[in-house]
C-alpha positions as CSV (number, residue, x, y, z in Angstrom):
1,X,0.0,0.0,0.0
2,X,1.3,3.3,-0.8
3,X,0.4,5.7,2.1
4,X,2.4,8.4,1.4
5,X,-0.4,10.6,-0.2
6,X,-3.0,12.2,2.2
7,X,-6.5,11.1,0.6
8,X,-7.9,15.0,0.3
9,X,-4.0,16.0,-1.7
10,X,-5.3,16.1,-5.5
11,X,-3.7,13.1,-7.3
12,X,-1.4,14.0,-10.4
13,X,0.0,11.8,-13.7
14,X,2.9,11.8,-11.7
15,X,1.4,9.8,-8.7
16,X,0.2,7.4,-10.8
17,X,3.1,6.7,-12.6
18,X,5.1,6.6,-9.1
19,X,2.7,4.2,-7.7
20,X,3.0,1.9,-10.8
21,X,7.0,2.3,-10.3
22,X,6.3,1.4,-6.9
23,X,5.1,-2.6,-7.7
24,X,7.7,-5.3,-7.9
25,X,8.3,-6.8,-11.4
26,X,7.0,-10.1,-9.9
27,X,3.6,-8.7,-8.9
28,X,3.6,-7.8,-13.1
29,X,4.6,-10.7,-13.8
30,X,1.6,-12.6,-11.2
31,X,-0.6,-10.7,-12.8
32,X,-0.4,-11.4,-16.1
33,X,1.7,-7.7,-17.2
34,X,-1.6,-5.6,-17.0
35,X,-1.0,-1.8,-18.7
36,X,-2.3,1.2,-17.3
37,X,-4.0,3.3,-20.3
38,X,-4.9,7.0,-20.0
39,X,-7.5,8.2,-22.4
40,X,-9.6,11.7,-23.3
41,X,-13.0,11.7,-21.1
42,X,-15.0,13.0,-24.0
43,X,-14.1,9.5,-25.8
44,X,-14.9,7.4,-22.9
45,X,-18.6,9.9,-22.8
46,X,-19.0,9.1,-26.2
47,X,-18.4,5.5,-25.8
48,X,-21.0,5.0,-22.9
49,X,-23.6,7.2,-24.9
50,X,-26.6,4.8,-25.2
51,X,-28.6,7.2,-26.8
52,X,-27.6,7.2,-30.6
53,X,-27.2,4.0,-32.2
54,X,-26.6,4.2,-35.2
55,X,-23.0,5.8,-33.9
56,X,-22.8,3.1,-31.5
57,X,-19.8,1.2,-34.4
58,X,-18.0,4.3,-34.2
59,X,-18.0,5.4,-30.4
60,X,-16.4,1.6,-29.9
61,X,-13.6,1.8,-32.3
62,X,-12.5,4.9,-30.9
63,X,-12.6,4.0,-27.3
64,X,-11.0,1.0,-28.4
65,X,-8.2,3.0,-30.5
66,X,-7.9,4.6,-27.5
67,X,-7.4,1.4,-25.1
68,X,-5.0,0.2,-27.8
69,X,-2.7,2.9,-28.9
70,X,0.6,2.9,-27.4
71,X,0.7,6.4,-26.7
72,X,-1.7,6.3,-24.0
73,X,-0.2,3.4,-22.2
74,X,1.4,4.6,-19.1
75,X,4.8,4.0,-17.4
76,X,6.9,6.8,-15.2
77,X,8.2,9.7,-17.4
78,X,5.5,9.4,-19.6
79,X,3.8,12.2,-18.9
80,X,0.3,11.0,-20.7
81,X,-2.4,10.7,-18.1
82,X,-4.1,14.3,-16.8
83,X,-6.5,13.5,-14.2
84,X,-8.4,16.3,-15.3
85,X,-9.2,15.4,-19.1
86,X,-8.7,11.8,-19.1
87,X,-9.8,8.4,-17.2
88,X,-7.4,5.8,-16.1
89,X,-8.2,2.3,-17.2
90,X,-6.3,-1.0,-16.4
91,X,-5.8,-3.1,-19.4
92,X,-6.2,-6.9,-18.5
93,X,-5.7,-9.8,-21.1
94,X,-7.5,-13.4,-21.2
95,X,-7.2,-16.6,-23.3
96,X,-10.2,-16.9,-25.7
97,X,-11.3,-20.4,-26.4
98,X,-8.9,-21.1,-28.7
99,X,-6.2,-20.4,-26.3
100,X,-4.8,-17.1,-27.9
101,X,-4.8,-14.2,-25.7
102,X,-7.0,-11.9,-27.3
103,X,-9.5,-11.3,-25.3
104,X,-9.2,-7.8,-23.2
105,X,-10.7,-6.2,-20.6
106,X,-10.3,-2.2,-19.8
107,X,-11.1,-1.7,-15.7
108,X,-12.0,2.0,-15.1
109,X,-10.5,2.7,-12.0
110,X,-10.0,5.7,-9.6
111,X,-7.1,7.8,-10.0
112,X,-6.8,8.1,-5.8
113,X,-7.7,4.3,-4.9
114,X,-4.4,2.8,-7.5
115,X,-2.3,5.3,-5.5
116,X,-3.2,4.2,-2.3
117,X,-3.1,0.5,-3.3
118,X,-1.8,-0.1,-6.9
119,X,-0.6,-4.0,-6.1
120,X,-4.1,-4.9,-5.9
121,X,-5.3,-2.7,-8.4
122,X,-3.2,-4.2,-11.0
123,X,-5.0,-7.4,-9.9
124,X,-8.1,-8.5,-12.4
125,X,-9.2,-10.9,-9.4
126,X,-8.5,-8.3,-6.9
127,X,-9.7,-5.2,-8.5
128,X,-11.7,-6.2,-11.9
129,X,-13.6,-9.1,-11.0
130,X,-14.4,-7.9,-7.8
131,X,-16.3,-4.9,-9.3
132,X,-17.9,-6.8,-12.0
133,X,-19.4,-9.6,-9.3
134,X,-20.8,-6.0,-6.6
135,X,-22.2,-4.4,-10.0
136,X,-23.3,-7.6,-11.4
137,X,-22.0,-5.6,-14.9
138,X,-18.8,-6.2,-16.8
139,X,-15.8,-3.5,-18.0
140,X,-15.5,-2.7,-21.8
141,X,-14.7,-6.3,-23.2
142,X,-13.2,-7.4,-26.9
143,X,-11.9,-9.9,-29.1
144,X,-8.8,-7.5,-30.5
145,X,-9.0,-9.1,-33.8
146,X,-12.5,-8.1,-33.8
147,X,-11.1,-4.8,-33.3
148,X,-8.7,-4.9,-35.8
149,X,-10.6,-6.8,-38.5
150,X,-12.8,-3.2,-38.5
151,X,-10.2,-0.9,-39.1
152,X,-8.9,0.8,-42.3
153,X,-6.1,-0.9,-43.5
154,X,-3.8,2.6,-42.9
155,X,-5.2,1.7,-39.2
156,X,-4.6,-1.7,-39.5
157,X,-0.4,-0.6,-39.2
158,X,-0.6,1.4,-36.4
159,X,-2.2,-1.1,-33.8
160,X,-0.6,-4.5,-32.4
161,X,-2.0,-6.5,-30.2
162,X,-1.2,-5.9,-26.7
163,X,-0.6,-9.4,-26.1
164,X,1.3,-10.6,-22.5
165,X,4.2,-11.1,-24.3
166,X,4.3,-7.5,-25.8
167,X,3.1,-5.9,-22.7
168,X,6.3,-7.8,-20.9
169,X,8.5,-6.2,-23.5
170,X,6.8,-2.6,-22.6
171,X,7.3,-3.3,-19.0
172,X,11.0,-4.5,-19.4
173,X,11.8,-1.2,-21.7
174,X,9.7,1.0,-20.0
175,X,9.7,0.2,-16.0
176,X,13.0,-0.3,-13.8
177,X,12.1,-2.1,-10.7
């Protein structure tokens, strides 16, 4: 638990990215390499907007362009997520039937509550499902071929999947601990 931060002090980018510097690379490992992903609010709006569907395609390709674009993942020096613009979102991985892992989850979570405990907010079973099973809803879920099958092919270059080996190789370039 990182106690360092009084819960009224405002949280910056900069406390997030300290308290994800602050989690031993085996607690990555354990969980599977989850990435923290900063994108706009006004995207994530858009993408829980009900009321319009015939935009309802759109809204979840660019949430999910969002999710996936490597810009927005988050590591310290980064320097991507604003707590007043954006929302924090844990990216979790799973094994679709076939056994690839494809299949991803984006956890909204509080900017205050991964500060004062990022080792269990990095943890689907400890954070993610926990939530699901209380709201008896589920996070943003998709099969990232699915994704990927619906964009342009000048799209189609800029995305990879976010698989756990990748996200190990962000971790090992990215995070020193």
């Amino acid at each position: 638990m990182n106690s360092e931060l009084p819960i009224t002090e405002k949280i910056s980018g900069q406390d997030i990215e300290s308290a994800l510097a602050s989690i031993p690379r085996a607690e990555l490992k354990q969980t599977n390499w989850p990435v923290l992903v900063s994108i706009h609010k006004q995207v994530y709006w858009a993408y829980n907007d009900r009321s319009d569907t015939s935009t309802s395609g759109e809204r979840t390709t660019n949430f999910w362009k969002g999710i996936f674009n490597e810009k927005n993942f988050i590591y310290p020096g980064s320097d991507v997520y604003n707590p007043e613009t954006d929302v924090l979102f844990i990216l979790h991985s799973f094994k679709e039937k076939g056994g690839n892992d494809c299949v991803f989850k984006a956890i909204t979570t509080k900017p205050k509550d991964f500060v004062r405990d990022p080792r269990n907010h990095i943890d689907y079973n400890k954070h993610g499902a926990v939530c699901e099973r209380r709201s008896r809803g589920s996070y943003p879920e998709i099969n990232f071929w699915e994704f990927w099958d619906n964009l342009s092919k000048e799209d189609k270059d800029k995305y990879r999947i976010p698989d756990t080996t990748g996200r190990k190789i962000f971790y090992t370039k990215k995070v020193s601990n």
